[in-house]
C-alpha positions, -999 to 999 in steps of 0.1 A, spaced: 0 0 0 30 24 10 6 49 21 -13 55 -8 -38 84 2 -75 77 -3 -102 51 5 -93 17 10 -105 -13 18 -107 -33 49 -75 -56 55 -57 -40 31 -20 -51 27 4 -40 56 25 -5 46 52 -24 51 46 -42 17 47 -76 30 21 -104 22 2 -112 50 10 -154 32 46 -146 26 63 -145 56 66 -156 92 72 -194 107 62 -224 97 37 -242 123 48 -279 134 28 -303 115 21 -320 154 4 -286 166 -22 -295 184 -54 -295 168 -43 -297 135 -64 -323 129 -98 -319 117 -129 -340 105 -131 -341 66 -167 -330 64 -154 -296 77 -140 -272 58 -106 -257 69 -112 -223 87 -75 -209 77 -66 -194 49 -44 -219 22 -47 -245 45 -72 -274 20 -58 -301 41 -59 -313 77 -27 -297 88 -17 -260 88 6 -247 62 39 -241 63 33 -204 53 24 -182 79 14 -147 80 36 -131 108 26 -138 147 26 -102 153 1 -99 131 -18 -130 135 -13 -156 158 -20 -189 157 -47 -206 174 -33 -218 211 -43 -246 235 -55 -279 226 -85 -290 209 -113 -313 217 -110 -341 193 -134 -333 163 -132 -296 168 -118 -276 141 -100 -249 148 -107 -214 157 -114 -189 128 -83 -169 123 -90 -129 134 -93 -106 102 -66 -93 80 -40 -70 94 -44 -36 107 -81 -41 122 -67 -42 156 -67 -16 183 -97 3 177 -99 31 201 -135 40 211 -149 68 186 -169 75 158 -168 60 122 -140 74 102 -114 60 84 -79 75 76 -59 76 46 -61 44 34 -86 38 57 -83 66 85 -82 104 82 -48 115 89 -22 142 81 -10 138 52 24 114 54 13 96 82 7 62 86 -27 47 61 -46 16 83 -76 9 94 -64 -1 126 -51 30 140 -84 47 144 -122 53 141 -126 93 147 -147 108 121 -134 126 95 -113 155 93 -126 193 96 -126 210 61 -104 232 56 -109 269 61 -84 293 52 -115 322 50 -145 329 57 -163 291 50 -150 260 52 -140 244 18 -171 223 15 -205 221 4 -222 249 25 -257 246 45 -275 277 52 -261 290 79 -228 290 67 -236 310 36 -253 338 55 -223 339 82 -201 339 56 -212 366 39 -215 384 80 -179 370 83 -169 390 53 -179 422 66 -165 414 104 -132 406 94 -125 430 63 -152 462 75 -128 488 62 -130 475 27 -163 465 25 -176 495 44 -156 517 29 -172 508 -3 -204 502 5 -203 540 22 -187 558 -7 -212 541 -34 -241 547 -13 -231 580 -6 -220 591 -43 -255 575 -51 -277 594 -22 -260 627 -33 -272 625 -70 -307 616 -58 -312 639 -33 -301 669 -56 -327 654 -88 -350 653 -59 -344 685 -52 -339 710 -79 -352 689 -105 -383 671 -92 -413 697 -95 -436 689 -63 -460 708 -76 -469 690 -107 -475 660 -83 -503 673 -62 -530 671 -92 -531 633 -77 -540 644 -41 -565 671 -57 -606 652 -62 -609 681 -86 -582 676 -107 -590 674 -147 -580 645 -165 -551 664 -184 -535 674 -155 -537 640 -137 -520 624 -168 -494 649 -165 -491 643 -128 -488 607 -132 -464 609 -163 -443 633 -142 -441 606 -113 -434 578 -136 -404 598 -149 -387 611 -114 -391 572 -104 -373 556 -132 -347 583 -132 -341 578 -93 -343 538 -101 -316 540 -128 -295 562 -104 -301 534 -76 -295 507 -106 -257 521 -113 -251 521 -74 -261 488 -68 -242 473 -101 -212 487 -89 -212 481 -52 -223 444 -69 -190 444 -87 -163 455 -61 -179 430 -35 -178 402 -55 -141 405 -55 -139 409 -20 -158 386 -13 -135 361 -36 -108 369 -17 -122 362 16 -130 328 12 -92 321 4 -82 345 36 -67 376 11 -76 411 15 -80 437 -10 -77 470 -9 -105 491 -26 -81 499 -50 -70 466 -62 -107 460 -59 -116 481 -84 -89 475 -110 -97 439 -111 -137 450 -115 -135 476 -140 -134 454 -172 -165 440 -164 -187 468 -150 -198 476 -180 -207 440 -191 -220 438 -152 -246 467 -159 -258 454 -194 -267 423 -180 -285 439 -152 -307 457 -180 -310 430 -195 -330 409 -172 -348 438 -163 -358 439 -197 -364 408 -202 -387 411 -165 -407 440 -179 -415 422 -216 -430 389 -198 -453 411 -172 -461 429 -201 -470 401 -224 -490 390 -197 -506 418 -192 -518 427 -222 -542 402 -231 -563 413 -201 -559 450 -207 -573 444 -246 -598 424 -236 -611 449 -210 -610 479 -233 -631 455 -262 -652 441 -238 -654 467 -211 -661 449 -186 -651 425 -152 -637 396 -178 -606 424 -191 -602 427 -146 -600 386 -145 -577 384 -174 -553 410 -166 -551 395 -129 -546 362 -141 -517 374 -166 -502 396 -139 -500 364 -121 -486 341 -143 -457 363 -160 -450 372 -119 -440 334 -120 -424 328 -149 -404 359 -141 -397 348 -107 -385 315 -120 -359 333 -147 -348 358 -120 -336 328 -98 -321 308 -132 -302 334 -138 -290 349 -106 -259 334 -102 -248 349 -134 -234 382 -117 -207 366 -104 -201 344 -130 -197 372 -149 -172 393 -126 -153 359 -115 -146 340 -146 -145 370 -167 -175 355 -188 -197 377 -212 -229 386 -203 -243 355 -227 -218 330 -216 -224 341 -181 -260 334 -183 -257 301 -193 -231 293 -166 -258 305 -140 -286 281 -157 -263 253 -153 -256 260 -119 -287 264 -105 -305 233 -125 -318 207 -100 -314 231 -72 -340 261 -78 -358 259 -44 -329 258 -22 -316 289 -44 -348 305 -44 -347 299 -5 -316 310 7 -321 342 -16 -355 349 -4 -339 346 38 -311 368 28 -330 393 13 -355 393 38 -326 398 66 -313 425 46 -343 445 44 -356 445 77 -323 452 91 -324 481 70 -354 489 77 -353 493 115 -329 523 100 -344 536 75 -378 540 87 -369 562 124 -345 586 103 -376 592 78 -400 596 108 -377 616 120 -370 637 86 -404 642 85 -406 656 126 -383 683 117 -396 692 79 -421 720 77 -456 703 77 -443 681 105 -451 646 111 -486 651 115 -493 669 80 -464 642 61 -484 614 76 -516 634 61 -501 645 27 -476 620 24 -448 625 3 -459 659 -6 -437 686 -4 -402 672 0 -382 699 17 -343 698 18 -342 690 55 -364 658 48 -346 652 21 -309 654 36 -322 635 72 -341 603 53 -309 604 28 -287 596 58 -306 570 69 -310 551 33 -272 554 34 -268 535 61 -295 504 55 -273 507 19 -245 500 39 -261 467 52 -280 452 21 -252 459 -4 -225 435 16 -251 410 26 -270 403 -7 -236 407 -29 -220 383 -5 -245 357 -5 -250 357 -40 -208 348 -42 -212 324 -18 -241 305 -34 -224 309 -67 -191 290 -49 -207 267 -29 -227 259 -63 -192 246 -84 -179 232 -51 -209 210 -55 -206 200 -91 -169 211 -101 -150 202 -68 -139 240 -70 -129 231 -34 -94 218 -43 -89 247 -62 -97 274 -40 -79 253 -16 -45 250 -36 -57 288 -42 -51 296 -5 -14 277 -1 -36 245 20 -7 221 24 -16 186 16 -56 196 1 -64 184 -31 -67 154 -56 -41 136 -34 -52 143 2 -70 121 21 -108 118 20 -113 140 -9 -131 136 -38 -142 156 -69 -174 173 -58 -177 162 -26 
């Protein structure tokens, strides 16, 4: 065997190299009990006759039988192969060639039943398929142990991003072309307006929001990387390594947004038609049902497809190529991605907000109309005191979700090829883990 790492067998051949038939001292032909009735068969091993062979295995690895035998008795059974001595008390386990070991050491199955080995860890997880928790401490871990980088970007893009909103909101956004929707005598013309004027300020503040998050997204995903190997980044080197990929980052972003809005739409839209033919509560069905369904379908892509982020940043993939990794990934496992996404996000959001929501209650205490007339009038008039106090808080639940979701999404996306590509071994050889890989014990691809 010459300690061969892996799974072996039971009574494997000593490490020594020796047959367990090749050596050791012949047995006298007079031993007692040799002798044995001929309508039993012999118990030891090369022995067809009545007598014991002349080759034994070694007596300090098995010893012959001892004491004298009633006549007609055959011998005792011989004990099992070598090495299945001296089991200590333990678990089930076996190391190298039969037992978990360092590497080097001694392979048999006799030197121990412990169960097997801790992965190893050189980051934030362990190099091994991941259960729940580990994925969202992980991705906690990540911003414990490296806060000034993943703070420090978290804070500047959700600070660069606030900024820009809160001066659209403020010199740009007309407040007063908005209150034709809390008017009852407003004309249609002007609620149009009103509405078309909302729908603008909204998608402008969602595309500012959109290039915040797509960039946080991209400089997190590389520390994160680098985190599960035990590196740190700076959010510099961060950023140099991102930057190729932004771009591509963004257009795939857009893209499944895109592709979100066309299948609510087409689901829409047979409702809506059918209610402006038919006027009536059968358009109202319709359009509920379709809402319904392309909600689902939707769903179901958004999950396909959202490990392709950091494929995309990680393997330097295209936005099509990247894609395509993510549907292979995910195949067969949908609900537990669907799951784990769903808990994370949830975390995320009502961590932020137990923040958010006092600083705009707060905003609101100190703007003109008070809380009492923003409760009333609700968004309203948006003065620059509400506008700079609720923008502090949003920065800081930004702070929290843009780690936390990034990081589990990196994590899901390793754990993922750990599952199916044994990406363990490489992250391991990766992070300079002596003895991990295709050679240490107890590991196999995928595992």
């Amino acid at each position: 065997m010459n300690d061969t790492p892996g799974w072996a067998s039971p009574g494997s051949a000593p490490s020594d190299g020796q047959k367990p038939d090749q050596s050791g001292p012949a047995e006298p032909t007079d031993h007692p009990g040799a002798a044995q009735p001929a309508d039993q068969p012999a118990q030891a091993p090369h022995s067809p006759g009545p007598q014991w062979s002349k080759e034994q295995p070694p007596p300090a690895q098995w010893s012959a039988p001892s004491g004298p035998t009633a006549p007609g008795q055959a011998p005792p059974p011989p004990p099992p192969g070598p090495g299945w001595g001296n089991q200590p008390p333990g678990g089930y386990g076996p190391a190298g060639h039969g037992q978990y070991g360092p590497p080097g050491a001694h392979r048999g199955w006799g030197n121990g039943w412990g169960g097997p080995p801790p992965a190893a860890k050189p980051g934030v997880i362990p190099l091994r398929p991941l259960g729940v928790g580990e994925i969202l401490d992980g991705a906690v871990s990540t911003m414990r142990t490296y806060w000034r980088t993943v703070l420090g970007i978290s804070l500047t893009v959700a600070v660069l991003t606030e900024v820009i909103v809160v001066l659209f909101q403020g010199l740009v956004l007309d407040d007063t072309s908005t209150d034709a929707l809390n008017d009852p005598s407003a004309s249609l013309s002007e609620l149009s307006r009103a509405m078309g004027d909302a729908m603008l300020n909204s998608t402008v503040v969602f595309v500012i929001s959109l290039v915040g998050t797509v960039i946080a997204t991209a400089l997190l995903t590389t520390v994160t990387s680098r985190a599960v190997l035990g590196k740190s980044v700076t959010i510099g080197e961060a950023w140099r390594d991102a930057r190729p990929q932004v771009l591509k980052l963004f257009g795939l972003i857009c893209l499944l947004l895109l592709i979100t809005a066309g299948i609510v739409t087409v689901g829409t839209l047979p409702g809506i038609l059918v209610g402006v033919a038919v006027n009536g509560g059968a358009g109202v069905a319709l359009t509920v049902l379709g809402v319904i369904g392309a909600g689902i379908v939707a769903l179901w892509l958004m999950i396909r497809f959202s490990l392709a982020s950091p494929a995309l940043m990680l393997e330097k993939q295209g936005i099509k190529k990247a894609m395509s990794r993510s549907a292979k990934l995910v195949q067969g496992t949908w609900w537990r991605i669907f799951g784990i996404q769903l808990l994370a996000t949830l975390i995320a959001n009502v961590v932020a907000s137990l923040i958010v929501i006092p600083f705009t209650l707060l905003a609101a205490a100190f703007s003109g109309d008070g809380l009492t007339g923003w409760l009333n009038t609700g968004a309203g008039s948006l003065g620059w005191t509400f506008l700079i106090v609720s923008g502090i808080g949003s920065v800081i639940g930004s702070m929290i979700t843009f780690p936390i979701t990034a990081g589990v999404t990196v994590l899901l996306y390793i754990d993922q090829r750990i599952r199916r590509e044994a990406l363990d071994l490489e992250l391991a050889r990766a992070a300079g883990v002596q003895g991990y890989g295709s050679t240490a014990p107890g590991t196999t691809p995928g595992s």
